[in-house]
C-alpha positions in Angstrom: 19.5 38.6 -5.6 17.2 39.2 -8.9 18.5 41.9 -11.1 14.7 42.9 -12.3 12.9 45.8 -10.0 9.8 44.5 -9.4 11.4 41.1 -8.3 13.7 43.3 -5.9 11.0 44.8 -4.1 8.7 41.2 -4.3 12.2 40.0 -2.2 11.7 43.1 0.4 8.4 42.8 0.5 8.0 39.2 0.8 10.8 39.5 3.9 8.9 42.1 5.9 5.5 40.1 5.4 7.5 37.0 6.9 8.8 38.8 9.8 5.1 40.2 10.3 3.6 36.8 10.4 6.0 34.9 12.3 5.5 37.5 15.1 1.7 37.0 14.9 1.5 33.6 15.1 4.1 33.5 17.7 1.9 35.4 20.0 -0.9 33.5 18.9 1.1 31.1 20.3 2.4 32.7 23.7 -1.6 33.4 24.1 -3.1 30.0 24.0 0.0 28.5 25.9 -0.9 30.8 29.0 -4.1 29.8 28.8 -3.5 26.1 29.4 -1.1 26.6 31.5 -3.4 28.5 33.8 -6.1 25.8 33.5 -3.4 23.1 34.0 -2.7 25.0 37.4 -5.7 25.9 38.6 -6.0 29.5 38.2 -8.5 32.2 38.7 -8.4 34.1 35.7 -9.0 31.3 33.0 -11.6 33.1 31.5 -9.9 36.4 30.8 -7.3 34.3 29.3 -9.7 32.4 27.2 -11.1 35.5 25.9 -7.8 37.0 24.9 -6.7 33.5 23.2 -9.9 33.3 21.5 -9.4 36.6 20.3 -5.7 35.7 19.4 -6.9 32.9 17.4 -10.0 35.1 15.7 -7.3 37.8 15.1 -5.3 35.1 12.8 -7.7 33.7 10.7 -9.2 36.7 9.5 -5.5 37.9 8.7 -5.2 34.4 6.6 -3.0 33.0 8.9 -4.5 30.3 9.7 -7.9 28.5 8.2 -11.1 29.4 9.8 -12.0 26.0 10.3 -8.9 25.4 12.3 -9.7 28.4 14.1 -12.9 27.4 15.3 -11.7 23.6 16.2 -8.9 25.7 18.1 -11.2 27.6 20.2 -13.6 24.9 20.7 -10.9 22.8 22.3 -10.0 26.0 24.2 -13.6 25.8 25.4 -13.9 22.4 26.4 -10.4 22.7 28.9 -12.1 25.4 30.5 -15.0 23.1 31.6 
């Protein structure tokens, strides 16, 4: 544990952003995986799910947690299951 201030609350800080991320790309996660899952089985409501992952993935990038590039080559491929 530092023993300067500013370093102590950089520590907290740098803890609660973690938590906050890992959450965010989990359900990033959670939201693509239902997605192909649906698509792999057939489903009717593809397309509601596409929207919400594409949102998901929209969502991330413009928080910085992912590149925008990868975003967009993300929801591409999204795109291209659905088809």
């Amino acid at each position: 544990m530092p023993n300067i201030a500013s370093a102590i609350k950089r520590v907290k800080t740098n803890g609660k952003s973690n938590l906050r991320n890992n959450a965010q790309k989990s359900a990033l996660r959670n939201s693509v995986k239902r997605f192909e899952t649906a698509v792999a089985n057939g489903e009717e409501n593809t397309v509601e799910l596409l929207k919400e992952a594409q949102k998901a993935i929209d969502s991330a990038a413009s928080k910085g947690l992912i590149h925008k590039n990868k975003a967009n080559r993300d929801k591409a491929r999204l795109a291209s299951k659905l088809k």
